[in-house]
C-alpha positions in Angstrom: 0.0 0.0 0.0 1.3 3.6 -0.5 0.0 6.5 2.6 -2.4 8.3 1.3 -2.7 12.2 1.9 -6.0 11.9 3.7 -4.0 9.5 5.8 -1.9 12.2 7.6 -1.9 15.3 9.7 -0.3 18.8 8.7 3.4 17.0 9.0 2.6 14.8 6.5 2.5 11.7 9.1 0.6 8.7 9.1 -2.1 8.9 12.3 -3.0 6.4 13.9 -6.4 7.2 13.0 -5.7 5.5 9.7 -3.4 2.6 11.4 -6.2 1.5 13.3 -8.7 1.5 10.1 -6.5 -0.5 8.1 -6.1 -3.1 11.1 -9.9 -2.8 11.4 -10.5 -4.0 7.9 -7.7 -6.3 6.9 -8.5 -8.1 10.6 -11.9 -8.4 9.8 -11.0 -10.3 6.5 -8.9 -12.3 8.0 -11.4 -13.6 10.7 -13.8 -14.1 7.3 -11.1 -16.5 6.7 -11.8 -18.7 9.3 -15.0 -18.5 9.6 -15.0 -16.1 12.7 -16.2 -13.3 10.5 -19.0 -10.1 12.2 -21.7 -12.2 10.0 -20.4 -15.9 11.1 -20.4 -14.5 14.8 -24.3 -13.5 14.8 -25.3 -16.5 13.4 -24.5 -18.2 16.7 -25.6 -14.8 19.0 -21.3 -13.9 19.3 -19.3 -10.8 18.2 -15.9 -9.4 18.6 -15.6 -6.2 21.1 -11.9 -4.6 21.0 -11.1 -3.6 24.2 -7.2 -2.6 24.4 -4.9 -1.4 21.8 -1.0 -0.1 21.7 0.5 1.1 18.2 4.3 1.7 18.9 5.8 4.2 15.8 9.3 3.2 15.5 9.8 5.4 12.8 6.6 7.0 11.7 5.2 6.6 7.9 4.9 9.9 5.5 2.7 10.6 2.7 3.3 8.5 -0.4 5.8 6.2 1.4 4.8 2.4 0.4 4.4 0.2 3.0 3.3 -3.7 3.5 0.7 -4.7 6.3 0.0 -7.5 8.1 -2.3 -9.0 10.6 -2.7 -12.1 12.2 -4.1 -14.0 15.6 -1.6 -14.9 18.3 -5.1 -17.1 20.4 -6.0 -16.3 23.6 -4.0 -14.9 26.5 -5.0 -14.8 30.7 -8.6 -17.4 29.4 -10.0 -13.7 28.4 -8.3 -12.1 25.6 -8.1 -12.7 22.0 -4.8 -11.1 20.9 -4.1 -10.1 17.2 -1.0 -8.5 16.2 -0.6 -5.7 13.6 2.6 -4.6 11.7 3.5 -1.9 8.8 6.9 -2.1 6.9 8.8 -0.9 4.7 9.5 -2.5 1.0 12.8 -4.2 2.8 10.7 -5.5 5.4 11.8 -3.0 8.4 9.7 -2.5 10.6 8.0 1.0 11.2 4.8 0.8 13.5 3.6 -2.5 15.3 0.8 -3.2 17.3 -0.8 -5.4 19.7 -4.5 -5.7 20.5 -6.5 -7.6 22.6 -10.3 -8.7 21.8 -13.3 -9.6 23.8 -15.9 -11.8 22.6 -19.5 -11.3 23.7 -22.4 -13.7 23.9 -25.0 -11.5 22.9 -28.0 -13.8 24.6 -26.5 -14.2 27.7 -24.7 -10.7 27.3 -21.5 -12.6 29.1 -17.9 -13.4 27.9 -17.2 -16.5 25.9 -14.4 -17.2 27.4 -12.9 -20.4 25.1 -13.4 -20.7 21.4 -12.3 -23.1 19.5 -10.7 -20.6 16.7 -8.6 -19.3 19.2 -7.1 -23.4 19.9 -7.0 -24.5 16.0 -3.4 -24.1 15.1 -4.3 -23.3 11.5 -5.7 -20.3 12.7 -2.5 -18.4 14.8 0.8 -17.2 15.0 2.9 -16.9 18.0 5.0 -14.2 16.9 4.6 -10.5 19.4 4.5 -7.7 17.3 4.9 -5.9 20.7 6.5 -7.9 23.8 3.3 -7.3 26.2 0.1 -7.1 26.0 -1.9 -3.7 25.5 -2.1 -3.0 29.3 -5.3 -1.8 31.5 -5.1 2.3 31.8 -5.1 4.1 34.8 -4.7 8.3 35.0 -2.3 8.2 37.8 -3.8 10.2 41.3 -0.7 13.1 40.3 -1.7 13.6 36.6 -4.7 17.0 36.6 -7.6 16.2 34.3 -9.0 19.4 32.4 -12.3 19.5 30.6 -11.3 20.0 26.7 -14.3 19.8 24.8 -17.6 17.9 23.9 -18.7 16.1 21.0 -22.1 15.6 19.8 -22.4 12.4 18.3 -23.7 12.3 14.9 -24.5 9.7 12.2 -21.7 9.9 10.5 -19.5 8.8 14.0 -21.5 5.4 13.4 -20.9 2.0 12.0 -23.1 -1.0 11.5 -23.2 -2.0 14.7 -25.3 1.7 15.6 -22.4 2.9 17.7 -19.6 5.1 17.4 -17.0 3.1 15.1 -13.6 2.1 17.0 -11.8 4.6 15.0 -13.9 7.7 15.7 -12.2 7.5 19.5 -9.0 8.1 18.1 -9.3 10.7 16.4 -11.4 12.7 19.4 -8.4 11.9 21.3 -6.4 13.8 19.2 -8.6 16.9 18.7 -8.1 17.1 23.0 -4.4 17.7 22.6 -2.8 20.9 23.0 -2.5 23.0 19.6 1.6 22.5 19.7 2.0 19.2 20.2 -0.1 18.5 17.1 2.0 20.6 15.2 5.1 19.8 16.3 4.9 16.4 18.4 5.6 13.1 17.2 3.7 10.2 18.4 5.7 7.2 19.7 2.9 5.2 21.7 -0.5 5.4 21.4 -2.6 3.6 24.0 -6.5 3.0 23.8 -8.6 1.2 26.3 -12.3 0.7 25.1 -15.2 0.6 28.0 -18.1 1.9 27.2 -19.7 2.4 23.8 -20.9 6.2 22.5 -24.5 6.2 20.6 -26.3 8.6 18.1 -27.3 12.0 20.2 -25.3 11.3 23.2 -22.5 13.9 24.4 -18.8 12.7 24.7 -17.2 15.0 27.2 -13.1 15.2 26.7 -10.7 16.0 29.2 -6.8 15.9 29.0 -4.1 15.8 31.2 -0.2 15.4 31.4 2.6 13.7 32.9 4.9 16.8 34.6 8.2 15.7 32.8 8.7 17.5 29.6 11.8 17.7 26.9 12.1 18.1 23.8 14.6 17.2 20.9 15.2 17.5 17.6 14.3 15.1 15.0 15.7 14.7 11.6 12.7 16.0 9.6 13.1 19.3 11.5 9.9 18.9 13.5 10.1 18.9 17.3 9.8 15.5 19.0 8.6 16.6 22.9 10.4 13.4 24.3 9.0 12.2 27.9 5.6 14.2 28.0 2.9 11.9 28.5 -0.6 12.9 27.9 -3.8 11.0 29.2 -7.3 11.7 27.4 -11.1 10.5 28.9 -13.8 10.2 27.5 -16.4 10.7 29.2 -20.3 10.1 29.1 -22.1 11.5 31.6 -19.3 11.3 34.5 -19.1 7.7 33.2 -15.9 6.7 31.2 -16.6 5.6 27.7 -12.3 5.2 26.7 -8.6 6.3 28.3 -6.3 7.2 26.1 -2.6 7.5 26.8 0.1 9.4 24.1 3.8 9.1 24.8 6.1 11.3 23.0 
């Protein structure tokens, strides 16, 4: 694939707006695969419900570099969570951004877990290799970090998928909008952090605070642009006081 401009921000660099809809699609496929597809699922009452998600940029993407992608399913870790791995390279095979997620799946009838499958035990079906070493982790805004109200959106139509919520994606990119105006001019992402908890639907208002980790630098990079090494910001989203998805940025 080659980035596309629509891909990018004002830098020119891929988001990981865009890294997480090409991992949404190209994962979905490759569950059609196996027969583990959104359609195969509701035939038996089940569905797939991301919960956690890490992208690490080791060297972020630019408009109209080609890349290769590639997905696949590492089975089931801690007898809850389906882990698939993401990665993005260059022609040479180098890596550039990797990613780990892990995926719930939902009885719709019983509205419960499942909590064995027997995709996730077939060894046609995985791959043991870690794009990342651990596990997206569980998110907490440490008790020293200061929350501040941002902004709110208004869910609309066009926030929603098939599934009549707000599509995965759509959190991301709110995220971003809560940053301050200079880090998205001038900061370049190295982790991005997502934990999914409760979905957004049509008319309801997402409330977005921010907050940041008190130990800022900043260096040089060799593009020119300003990479603000060791700040850490946390962004919530928030529905009515309740928590709807945590999102951590490193720097």
């Amino acid at each position: 694939m080659v980035v596309p401009s629509y891909a990018t921000d004002i830098n020119d660099r891929m988001t990981p707006v865009y890294f997480m809809q090409v991992l949404e699609e190209a994962g979905s496929q490759h569950a059609k695969a196996f027969g583990m597809s959104y359609h195969d699922l509701l035939k038996v009452n089940l569905g797939w419900i991301v919960s956690r998600l890490h992208i690490h940029f080791i060297k972020p993407l630019k408009w109209e570099e080609p890349f290769v992608f590639s997905t696949w399913h590492r089975g089931q870790e801690d007898g809850l969570f389906f882990r698939r791995e993401a990665m993005m390279t260059d022609l040479d095979g180098t890596p550039r951004i990797v990613a780990t997620t892990g995926w719930l799946l939902l009885d719709f009838g019983t509205r419960s877990l499942a909590r064995h499958s027997h995709f996730s035990s077939r060894p046609d079906t995985f791959c043991p290799e870690k794009a990342i070493e651990e596990q997206a982790p569980k998110l907490r805004i440490p008790a020293h970090v200061s929350m501040q109200y941002v902004y709110s959106h208004h869910v609309r139509m066009s926030d929603l998928d098939h599934n009549q919520h707000v599509n995965n994606t759509r959190y991301a990119r709110y995220a971003l909008d809560a940053l301050p105006e200079e880090i998205l001019r001038k900061g370049v992402i190295k982790d991005f952090y997502i934990n999914f908890v409760h979905e957004a639907q049509l008319n309801g208002d997402l409330d977005l605070y921010v907050g940041e980790e008190p130990t800022p630098a900043a260096v040089g990079t060799e593009d020119g642009a300003v990479a603000e090494v060791g700040r850490v910001f946390y962004v919530e989203g928030k529905i009515q006081e309740k928590t709807s998805f945590l999102v951590k940025i490193v720097l």
